[in-house]
HTML snippet that shows the backbone in 3Dmol.js (N, CA, C, O; Angstrom):
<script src="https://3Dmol.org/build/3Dmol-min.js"></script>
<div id="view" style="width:600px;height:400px;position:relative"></div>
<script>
const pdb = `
ATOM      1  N   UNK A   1     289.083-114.732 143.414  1.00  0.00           N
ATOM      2  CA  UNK A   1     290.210-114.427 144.270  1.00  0.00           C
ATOM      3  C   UNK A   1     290.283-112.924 144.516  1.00  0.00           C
ATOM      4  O   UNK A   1     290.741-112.055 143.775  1.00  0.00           O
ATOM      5  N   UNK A   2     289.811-112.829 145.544  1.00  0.00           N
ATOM      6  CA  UNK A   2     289.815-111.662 146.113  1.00  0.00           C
ATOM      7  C   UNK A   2     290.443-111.185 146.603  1.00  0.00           C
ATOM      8  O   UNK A   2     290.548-111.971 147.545  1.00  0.00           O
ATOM      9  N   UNK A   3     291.439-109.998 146.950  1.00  0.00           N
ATOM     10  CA  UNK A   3     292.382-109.526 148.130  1.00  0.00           C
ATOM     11  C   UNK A   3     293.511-110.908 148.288  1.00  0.00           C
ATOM     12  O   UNK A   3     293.756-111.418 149.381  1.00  0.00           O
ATOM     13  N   UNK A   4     294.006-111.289 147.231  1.00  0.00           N
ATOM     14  CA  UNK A   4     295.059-111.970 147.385  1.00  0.00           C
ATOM     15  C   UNK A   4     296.189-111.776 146.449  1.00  0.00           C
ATOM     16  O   UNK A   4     296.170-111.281 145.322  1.00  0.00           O
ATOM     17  N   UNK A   5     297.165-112.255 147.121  1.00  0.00           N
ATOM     18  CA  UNK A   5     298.428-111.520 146.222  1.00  0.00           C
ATOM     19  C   UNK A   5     298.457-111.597 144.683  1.00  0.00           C
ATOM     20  O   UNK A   5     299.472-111.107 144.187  1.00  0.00           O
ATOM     21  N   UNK A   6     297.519-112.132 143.791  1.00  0.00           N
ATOM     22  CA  UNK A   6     296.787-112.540 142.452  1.00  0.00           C
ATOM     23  C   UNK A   6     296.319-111.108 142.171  1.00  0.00           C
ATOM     24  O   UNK A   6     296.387-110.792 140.984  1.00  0.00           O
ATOM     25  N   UNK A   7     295.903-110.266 142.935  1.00  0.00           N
ATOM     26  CA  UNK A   7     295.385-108.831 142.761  1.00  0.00           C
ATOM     27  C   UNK A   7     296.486-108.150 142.594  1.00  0.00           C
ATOM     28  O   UNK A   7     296.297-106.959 142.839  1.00  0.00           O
ATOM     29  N   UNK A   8     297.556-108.396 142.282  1.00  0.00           N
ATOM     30  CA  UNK A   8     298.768-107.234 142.346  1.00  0.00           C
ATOM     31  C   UNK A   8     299.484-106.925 140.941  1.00  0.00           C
ATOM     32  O   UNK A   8     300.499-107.468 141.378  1.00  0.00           O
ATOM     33  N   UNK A   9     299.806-106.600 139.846  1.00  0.00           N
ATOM     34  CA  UNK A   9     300.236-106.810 139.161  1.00  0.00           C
ATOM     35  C   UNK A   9     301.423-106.624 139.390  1.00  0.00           C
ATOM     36  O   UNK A   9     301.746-105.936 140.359  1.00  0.00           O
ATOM     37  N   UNK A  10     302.588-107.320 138.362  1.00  0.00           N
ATOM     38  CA  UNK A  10     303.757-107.954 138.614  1.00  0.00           C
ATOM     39  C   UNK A  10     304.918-106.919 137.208  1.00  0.00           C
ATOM     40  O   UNK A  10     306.111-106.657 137.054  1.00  0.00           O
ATOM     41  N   UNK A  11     303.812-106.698 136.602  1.00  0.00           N
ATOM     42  CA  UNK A  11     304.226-105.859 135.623  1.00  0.00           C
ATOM     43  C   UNK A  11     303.908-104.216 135.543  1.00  0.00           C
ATOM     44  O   UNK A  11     302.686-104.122 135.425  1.00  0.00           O
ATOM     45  N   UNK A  12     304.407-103.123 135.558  1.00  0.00           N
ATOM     46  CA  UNK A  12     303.916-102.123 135.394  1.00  0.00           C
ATOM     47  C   UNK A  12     304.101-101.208 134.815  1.00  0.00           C
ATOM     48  O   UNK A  12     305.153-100.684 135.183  1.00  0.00           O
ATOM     49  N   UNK A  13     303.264-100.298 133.484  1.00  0.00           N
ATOM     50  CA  UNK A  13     304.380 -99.873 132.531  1.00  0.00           C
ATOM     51  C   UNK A  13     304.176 -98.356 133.255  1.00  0.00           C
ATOM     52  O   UNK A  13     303.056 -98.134 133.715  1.00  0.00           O
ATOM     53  N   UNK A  14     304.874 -97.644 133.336  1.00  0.00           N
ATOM     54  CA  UNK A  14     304.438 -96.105 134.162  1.00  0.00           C
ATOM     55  C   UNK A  14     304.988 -94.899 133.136  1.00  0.00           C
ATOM     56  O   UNK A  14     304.902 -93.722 133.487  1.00  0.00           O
ATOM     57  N   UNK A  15     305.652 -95.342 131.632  1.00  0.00           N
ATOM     58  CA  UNK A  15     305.601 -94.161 130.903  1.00  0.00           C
ATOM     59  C   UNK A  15     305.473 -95.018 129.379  1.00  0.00           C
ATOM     60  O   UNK A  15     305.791 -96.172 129.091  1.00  0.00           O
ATOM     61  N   UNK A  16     304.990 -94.143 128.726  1.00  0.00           N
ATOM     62  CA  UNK A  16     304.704 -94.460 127.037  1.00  0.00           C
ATOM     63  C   UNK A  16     303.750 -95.296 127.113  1.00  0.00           C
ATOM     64  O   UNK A  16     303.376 -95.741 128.198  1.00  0.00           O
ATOM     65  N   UNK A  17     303.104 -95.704 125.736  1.00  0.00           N
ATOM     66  CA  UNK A  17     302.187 -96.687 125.269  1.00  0.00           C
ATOM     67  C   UNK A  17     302.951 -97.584 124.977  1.00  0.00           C
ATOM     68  O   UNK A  17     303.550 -97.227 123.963  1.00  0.00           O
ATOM     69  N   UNK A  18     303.552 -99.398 125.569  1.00  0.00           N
ATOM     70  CA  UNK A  18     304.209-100.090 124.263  1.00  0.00           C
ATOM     71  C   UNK A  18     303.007-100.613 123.212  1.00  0.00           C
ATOM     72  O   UNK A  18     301.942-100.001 123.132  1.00  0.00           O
ATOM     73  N   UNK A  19     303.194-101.396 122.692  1.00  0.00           N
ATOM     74  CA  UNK A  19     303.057-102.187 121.615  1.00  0.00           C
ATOM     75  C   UNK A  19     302.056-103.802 122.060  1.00  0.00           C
ATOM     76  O   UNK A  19     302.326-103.839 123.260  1.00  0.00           O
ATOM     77  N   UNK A  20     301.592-104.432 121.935  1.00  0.00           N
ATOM     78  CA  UNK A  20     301.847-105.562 122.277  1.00  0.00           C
ATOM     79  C   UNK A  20     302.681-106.545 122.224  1.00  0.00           C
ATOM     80  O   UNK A  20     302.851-107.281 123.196  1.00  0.00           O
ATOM     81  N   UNK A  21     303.447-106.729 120.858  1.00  0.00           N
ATOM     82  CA  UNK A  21     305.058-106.858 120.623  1.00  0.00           C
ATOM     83  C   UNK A  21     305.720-106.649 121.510  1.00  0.00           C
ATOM     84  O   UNK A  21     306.464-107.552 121.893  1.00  0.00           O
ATOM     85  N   UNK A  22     305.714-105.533 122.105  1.00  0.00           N
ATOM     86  CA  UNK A  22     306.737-104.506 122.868  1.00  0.00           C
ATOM     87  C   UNK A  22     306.758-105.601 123.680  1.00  0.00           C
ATOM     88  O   UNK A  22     307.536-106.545 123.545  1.00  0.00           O
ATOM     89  N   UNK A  23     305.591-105.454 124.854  1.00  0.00           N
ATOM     90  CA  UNK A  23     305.021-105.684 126.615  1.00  0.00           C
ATOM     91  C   UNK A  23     305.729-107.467 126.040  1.00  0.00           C
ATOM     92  O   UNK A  23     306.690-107.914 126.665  1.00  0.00           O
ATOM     93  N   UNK A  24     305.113-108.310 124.834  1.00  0.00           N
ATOM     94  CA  UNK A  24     305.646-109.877 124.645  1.00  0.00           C
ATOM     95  C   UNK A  24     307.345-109.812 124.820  1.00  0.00           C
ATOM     96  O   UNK A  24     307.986-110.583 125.534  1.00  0.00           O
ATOM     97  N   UNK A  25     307.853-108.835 124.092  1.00  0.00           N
ATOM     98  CA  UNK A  25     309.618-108.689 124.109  1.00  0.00           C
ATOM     99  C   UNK A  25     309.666-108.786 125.878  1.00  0.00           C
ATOM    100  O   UNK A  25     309.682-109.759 126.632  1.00  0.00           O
ATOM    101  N   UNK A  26     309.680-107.381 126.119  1.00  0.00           N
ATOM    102  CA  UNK A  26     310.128-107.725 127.419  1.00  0.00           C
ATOM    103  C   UNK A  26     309.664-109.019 128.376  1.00  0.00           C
ATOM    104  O   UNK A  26     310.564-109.585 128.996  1.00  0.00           O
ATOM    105  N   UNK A  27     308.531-109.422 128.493  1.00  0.00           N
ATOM    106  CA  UNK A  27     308.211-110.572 129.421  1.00  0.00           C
ATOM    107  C   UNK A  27     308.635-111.487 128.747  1.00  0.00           C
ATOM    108  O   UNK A  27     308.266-112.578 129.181  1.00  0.00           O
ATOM    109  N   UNK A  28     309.425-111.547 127.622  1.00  0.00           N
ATOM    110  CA  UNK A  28     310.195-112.926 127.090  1.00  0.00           C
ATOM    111  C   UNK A  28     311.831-112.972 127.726  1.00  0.00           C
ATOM    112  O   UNK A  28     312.600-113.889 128.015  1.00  0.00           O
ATOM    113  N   UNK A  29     311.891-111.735 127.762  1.00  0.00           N
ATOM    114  CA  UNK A  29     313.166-111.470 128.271  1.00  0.00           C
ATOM    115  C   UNK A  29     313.281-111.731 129.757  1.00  0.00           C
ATOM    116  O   UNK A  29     314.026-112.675 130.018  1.00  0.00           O
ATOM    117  N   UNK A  30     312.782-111.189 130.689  1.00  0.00           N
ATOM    118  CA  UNK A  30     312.252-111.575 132.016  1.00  0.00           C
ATOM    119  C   UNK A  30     312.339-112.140 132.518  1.00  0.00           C
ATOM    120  O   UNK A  30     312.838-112.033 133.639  1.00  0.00           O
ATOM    121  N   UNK A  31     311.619-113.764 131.673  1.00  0.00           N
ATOM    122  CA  UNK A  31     310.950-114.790 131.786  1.00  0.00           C
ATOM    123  C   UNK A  31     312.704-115.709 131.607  1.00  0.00           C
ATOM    124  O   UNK A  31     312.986-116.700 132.281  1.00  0.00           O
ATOM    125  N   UNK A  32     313.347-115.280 130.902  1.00  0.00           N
ATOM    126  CA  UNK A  32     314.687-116.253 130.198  1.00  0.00           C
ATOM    127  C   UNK A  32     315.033-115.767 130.906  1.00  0.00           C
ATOM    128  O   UNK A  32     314.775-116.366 131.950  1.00  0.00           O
ATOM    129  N   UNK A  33     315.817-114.459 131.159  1.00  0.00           N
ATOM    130  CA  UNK A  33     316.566-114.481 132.550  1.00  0.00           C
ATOM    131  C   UNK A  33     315.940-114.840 134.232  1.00  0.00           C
ATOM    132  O   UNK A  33     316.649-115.113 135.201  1.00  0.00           O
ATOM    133  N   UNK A  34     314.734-114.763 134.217  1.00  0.00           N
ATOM    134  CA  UNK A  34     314.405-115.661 135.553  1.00  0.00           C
ATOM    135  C   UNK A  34     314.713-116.903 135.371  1.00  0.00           C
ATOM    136  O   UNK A  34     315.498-117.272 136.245  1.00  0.00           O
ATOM    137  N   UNK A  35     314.372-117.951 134.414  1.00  0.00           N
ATOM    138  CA  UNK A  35     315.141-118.896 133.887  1.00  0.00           C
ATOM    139  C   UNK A  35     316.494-119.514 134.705  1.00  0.00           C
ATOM    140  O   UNK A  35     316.677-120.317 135.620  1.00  0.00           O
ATOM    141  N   UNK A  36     317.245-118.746 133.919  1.00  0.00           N
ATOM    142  CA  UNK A  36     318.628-118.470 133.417  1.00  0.00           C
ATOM    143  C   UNK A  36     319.349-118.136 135.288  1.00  0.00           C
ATOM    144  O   UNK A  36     320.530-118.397 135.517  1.00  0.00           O
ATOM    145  N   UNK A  37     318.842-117.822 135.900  1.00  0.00           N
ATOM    146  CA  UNK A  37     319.355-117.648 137.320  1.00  0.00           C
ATOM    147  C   UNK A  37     318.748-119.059 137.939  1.00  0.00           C
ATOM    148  O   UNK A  37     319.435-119.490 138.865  1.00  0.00           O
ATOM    149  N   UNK A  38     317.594-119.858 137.605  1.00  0.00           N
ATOM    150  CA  UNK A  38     317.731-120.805 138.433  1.00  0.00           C
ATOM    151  C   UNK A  38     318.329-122.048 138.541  1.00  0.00           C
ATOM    152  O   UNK A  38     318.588-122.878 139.413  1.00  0.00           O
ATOM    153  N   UNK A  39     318.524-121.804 136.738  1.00  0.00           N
ATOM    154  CA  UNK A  39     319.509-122.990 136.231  1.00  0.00           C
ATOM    155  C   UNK A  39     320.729-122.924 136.682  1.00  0.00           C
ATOM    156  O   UNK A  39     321.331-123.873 137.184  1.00  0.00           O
ATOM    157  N   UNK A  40     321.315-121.403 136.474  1.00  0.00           N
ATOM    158  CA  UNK A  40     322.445-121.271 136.638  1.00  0.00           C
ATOM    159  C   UNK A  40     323.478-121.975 137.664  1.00  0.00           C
ATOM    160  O   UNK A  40     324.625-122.389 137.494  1.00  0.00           O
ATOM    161  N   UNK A  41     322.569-121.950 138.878  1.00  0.00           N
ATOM    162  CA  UNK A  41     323.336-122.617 140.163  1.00  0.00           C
ATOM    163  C   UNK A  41     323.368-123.981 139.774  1.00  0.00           C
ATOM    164  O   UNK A  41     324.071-124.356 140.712  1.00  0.00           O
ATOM    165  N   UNK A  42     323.118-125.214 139.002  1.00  0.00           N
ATOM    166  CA  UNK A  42     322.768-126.476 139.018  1.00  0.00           C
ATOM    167  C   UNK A  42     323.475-126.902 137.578  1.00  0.00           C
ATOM    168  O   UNK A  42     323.676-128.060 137.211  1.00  0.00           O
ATOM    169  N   UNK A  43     323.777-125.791 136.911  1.00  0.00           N
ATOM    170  CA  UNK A  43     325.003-126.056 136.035  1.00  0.00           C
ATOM    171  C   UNK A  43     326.380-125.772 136.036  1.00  0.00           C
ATOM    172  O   UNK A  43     327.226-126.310 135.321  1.00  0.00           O
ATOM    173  N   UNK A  44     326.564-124.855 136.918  1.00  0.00           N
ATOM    174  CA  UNK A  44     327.760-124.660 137.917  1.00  0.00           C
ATOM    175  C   UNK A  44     328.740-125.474 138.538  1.00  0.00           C
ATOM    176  O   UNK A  44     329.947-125.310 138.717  1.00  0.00           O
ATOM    177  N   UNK A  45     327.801-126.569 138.883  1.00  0.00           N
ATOM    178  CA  UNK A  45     327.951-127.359 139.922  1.00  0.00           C
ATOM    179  C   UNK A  45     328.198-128.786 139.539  1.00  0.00           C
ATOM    180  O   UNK A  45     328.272-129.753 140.298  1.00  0.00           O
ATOM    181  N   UNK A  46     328.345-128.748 137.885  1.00  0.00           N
ATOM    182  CA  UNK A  46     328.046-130.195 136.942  1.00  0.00           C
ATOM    183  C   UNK A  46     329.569-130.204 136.579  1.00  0.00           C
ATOM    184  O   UNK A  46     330.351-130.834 137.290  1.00  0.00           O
ATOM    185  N   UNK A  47     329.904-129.661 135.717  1.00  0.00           N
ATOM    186  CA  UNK A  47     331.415-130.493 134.833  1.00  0.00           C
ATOM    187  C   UNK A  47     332.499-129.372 135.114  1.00  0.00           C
ATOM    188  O   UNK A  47     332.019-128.240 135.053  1.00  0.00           O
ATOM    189  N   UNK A  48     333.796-129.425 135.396  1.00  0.00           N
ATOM    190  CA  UNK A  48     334.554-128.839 135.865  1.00  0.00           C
ATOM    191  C   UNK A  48     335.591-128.795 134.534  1.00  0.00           C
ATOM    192  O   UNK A  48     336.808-128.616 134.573  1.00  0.00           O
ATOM    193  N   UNK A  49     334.600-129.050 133.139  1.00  0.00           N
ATOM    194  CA  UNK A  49     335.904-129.395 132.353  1.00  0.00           C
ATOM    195  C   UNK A  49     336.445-127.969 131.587  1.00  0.00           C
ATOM    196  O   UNK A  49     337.613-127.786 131.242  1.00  0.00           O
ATOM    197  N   UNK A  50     335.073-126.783 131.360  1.00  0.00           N
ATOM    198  CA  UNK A  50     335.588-126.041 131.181  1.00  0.00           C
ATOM    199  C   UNK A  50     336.207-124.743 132.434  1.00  0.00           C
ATOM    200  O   UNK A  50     336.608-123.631 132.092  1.00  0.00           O
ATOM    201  N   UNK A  51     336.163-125.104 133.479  1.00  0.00           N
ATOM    202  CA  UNK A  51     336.240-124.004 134.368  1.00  0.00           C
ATOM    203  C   UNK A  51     337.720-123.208 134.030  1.00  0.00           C
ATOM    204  O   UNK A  51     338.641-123.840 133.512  1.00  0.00           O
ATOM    205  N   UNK A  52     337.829-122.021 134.312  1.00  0.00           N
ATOM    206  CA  UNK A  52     339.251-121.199 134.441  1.00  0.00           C
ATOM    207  C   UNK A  52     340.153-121.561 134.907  1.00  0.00           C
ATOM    208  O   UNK A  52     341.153-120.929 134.565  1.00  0.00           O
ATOM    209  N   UNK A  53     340.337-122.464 135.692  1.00  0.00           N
ATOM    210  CA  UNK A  53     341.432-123.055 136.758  1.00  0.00           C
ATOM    211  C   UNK A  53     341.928-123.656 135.837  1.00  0.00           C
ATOM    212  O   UNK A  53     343.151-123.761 135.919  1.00  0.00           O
ATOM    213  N   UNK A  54     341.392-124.169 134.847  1.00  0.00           N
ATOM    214  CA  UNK A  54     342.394-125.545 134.392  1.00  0.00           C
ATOM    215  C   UNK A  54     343.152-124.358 133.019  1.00  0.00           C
ATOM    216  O   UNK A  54     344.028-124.850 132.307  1.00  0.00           O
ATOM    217  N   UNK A  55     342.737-122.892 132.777  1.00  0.00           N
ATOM    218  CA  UNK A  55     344.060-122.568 132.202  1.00  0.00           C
ATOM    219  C   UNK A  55     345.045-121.720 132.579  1.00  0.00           C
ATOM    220  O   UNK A  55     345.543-120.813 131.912  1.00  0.00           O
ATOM    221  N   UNK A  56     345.462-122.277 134.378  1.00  0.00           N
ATOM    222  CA  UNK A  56     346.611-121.819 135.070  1.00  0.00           C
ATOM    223  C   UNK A  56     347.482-123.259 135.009  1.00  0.00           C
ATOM    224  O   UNK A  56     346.885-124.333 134.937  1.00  0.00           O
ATOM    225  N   UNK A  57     349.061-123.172 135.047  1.00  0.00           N
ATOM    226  CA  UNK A  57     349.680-123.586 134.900  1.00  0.00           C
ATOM    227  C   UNK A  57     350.361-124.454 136.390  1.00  0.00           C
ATOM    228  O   UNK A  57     350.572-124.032 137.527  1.00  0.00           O
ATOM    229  N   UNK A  58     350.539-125.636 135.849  1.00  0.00           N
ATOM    230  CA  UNK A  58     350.885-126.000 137.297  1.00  0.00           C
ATOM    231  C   UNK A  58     352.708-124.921 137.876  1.00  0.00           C
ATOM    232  O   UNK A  58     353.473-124.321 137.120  1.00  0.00           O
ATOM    233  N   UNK A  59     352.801-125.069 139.281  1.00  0.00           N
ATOM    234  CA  UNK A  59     354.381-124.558 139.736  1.00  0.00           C
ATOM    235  C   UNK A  59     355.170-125.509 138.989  1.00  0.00           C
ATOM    236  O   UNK A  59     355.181-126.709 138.715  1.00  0.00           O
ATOM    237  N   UNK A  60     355.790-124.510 138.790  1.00  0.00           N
ATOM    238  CA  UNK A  60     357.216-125.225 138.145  1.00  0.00           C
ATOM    239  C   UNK A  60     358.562-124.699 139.254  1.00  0.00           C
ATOM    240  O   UNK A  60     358.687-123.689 139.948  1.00  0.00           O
ATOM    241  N   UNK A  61     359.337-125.747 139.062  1.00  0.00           N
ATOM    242  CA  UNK A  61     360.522-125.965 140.267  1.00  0.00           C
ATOM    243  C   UNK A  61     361.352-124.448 139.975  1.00  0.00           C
ATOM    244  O   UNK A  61     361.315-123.881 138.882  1.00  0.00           O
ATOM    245  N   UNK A  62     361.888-124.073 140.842  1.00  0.00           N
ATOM    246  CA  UNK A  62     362.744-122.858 140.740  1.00  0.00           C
ATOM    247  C   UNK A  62     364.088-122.886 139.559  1.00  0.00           C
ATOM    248  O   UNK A  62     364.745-121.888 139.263  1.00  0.00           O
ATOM    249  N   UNK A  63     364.249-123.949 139.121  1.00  0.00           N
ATOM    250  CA  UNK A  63     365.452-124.125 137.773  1.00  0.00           C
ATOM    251  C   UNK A  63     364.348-124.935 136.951  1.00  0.00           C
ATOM    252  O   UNK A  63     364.713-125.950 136.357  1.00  0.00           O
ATOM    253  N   UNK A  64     363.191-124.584 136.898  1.00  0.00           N
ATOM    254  CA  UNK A  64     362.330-125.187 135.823  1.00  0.00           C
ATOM    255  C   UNK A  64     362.845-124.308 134.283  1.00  0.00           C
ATOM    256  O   UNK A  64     363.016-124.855 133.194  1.00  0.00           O
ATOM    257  N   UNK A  65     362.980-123.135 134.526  1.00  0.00           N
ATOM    258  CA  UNK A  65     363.113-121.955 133.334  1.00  0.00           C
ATOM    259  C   UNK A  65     364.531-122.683 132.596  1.00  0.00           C
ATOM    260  O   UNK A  65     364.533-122.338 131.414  1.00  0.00           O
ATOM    261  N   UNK A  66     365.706-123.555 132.901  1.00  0.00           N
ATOM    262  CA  UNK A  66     366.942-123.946 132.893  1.00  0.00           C
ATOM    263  C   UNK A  66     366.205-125.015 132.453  1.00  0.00           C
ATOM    264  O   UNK A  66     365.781-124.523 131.407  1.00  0.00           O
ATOM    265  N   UNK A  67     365.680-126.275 132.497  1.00  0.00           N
ATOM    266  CA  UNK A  67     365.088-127.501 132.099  1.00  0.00           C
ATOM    267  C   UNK A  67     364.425-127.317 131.424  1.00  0.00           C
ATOM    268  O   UNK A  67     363.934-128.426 131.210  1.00  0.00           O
ATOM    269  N   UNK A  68     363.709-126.284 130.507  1.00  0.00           N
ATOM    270  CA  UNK A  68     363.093-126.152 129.766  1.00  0.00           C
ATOM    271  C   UNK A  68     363.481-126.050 128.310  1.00  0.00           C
ATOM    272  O   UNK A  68     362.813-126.373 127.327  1.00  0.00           O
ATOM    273  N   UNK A  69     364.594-125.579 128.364  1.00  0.00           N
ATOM    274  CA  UNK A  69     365.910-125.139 126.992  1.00  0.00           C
ATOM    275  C   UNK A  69     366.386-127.071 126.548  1.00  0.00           C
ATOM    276  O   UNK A  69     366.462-127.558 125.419  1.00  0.00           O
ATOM    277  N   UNK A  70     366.590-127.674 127.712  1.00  0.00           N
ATOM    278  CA  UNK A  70     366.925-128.981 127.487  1.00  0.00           C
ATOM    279  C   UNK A  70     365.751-130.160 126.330  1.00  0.00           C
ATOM    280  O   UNK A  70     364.595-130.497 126.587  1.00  0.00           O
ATOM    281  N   UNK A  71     366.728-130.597 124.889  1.00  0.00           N
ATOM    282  CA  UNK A  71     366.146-131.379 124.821  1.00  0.00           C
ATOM    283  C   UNK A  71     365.001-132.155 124.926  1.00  0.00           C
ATOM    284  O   UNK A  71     365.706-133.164 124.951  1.00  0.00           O
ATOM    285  N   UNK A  72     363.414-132.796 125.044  1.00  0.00           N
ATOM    286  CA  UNK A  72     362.615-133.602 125.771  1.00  0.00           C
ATOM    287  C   UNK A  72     363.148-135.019 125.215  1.00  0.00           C
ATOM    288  O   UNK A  72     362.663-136.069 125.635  1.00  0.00           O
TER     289      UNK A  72
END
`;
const viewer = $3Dmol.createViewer("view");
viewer.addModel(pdb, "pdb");
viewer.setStyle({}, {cartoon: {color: "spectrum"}});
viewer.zoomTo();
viewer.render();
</script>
């Protein structure tokens, strides 16, 4: 494969020597957050049970604050 976008590298380190450790850390990291963005949209979109909305309170009537002191 000649002159095809396979010739490009995708990674590039342009200061220090890492490690091989090192260069594995980061492309693990990378790799989970590229991940992690494609999932993201398709779990979003699944259970509504924890979303934020459900810890706002429904309206309460304008003498709700007065019915509240009362007895249940």
């Amino acid at each position: 494969m000649t002159g095809g976008a396979h010739d490009r590298p995708v990674l590039r380190i342009v200061h220090g020597d890492p490690t091989a450790e090192e260069l594995a850390a980061v492309v693990a990291v990378l790799a989970a957050a590229a991940t992690s963005e494609a999932d993201g949209a398709t779990a979003a979109e699944g259970s509504h049970w924890a979303a934020p909305v459900r810890l706002l309170r429904p309206a309460v009537a304008p003498t709700g604050w007065w019915a509240s002191g009362l007895p249940h």
